[in-house]
C-alpha positions in Angstrom: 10.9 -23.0 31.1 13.8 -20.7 30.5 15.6 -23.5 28.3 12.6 -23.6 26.2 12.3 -20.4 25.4 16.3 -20.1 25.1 15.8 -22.4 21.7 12.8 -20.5 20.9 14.4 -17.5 20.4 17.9 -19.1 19.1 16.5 -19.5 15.3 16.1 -15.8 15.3 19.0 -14.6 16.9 20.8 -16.8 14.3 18.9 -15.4 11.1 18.9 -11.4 12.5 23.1 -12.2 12.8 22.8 -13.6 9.4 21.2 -10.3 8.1 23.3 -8.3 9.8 26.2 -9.8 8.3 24.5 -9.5 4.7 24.0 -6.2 5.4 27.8 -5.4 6.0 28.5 -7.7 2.5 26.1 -5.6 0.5 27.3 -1.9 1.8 30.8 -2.9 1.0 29.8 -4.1 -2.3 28.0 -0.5 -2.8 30.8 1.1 -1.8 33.4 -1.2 -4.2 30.8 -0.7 -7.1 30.6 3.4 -6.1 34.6 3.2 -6.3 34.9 2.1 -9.5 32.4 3.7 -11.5 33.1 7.0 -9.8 29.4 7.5 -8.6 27.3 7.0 -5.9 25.8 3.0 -6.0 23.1 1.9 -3.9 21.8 -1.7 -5.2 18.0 -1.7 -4.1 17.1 -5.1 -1.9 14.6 -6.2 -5.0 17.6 -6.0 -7.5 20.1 -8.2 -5.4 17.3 -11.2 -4.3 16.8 -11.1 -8.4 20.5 -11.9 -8.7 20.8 -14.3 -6.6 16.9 -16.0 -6.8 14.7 -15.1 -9.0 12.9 -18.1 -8.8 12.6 -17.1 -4.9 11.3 -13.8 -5.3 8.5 -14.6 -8.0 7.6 -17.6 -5.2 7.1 -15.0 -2.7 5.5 -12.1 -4.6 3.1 -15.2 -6.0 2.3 -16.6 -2.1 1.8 -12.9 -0.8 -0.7 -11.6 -3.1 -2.6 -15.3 -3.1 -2.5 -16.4 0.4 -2.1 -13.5 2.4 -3.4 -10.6 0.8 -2.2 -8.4 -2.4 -2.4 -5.0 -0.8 0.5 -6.6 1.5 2.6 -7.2 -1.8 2.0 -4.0 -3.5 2.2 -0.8 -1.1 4.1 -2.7 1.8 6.9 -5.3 0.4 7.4 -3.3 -2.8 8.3 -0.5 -0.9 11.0 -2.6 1.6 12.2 -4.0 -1.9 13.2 -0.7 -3.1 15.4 0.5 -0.3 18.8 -0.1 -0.4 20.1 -3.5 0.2 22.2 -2.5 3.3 19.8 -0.2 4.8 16.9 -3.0 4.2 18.7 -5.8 5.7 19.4 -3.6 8.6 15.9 -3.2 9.3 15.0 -6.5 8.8 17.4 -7.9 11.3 16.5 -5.4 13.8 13.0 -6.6 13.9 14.0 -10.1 13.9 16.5 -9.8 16.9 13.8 -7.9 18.8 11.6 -10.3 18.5 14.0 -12.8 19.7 14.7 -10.0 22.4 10.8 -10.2 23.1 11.0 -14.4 23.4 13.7 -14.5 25.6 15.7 -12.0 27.7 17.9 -13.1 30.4 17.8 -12.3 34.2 
């Protein structure tokens, strides 16, 4: 039973290290872009998935507010999207490597 919920908890572990490590990427690119221009830059999470999918964020914002409920795109995910990227993908991977805490935790 413990093997089980080993590999239960692995594809979570891997995607929270994942996030993590995007969240070191993007506050070194804030910093670089605040180095340059002389000025304070924080990129908000909503304007880097843009860059690099917008195909992937319309999908999302479209299967939120249609399958799940709008009031979950609007107040809630809007809200996440406007933090900074760093500080967003920090949370995020926090909650994902608790819950992989939560699945398994070794004796």
């Amino acid at each position: 039973m413990s093997g089980l919920l080993w590999l239960l908890s692995l594809p979570f572990r891997f995607l929270g290290y994942i996030a993590v490590l995007g969240a070191f990427a993007a506050g070194f690119w804030d910093l670089w872009q605040s180095v340059q221009t002389d000025r304070m830059v924080l990129t908000p999470l909503g304007e880097l998935w843009y860059r690099l999918s917008a195909d992937s964020l319309n999908l999302t914002q479209a299967v939120t507010q249609r399958y799940i409920h709008p009031a979950v795109w609007d107040p809630v995910l809007v809200y996440f999207l406007k933090l900074p990227s760093f500080m967003a993908l920090l949370i995020f991977a926090a909650l994902v490597l608790l819950i992989a805490q939560l699945v398994y935790r070794p004796r």
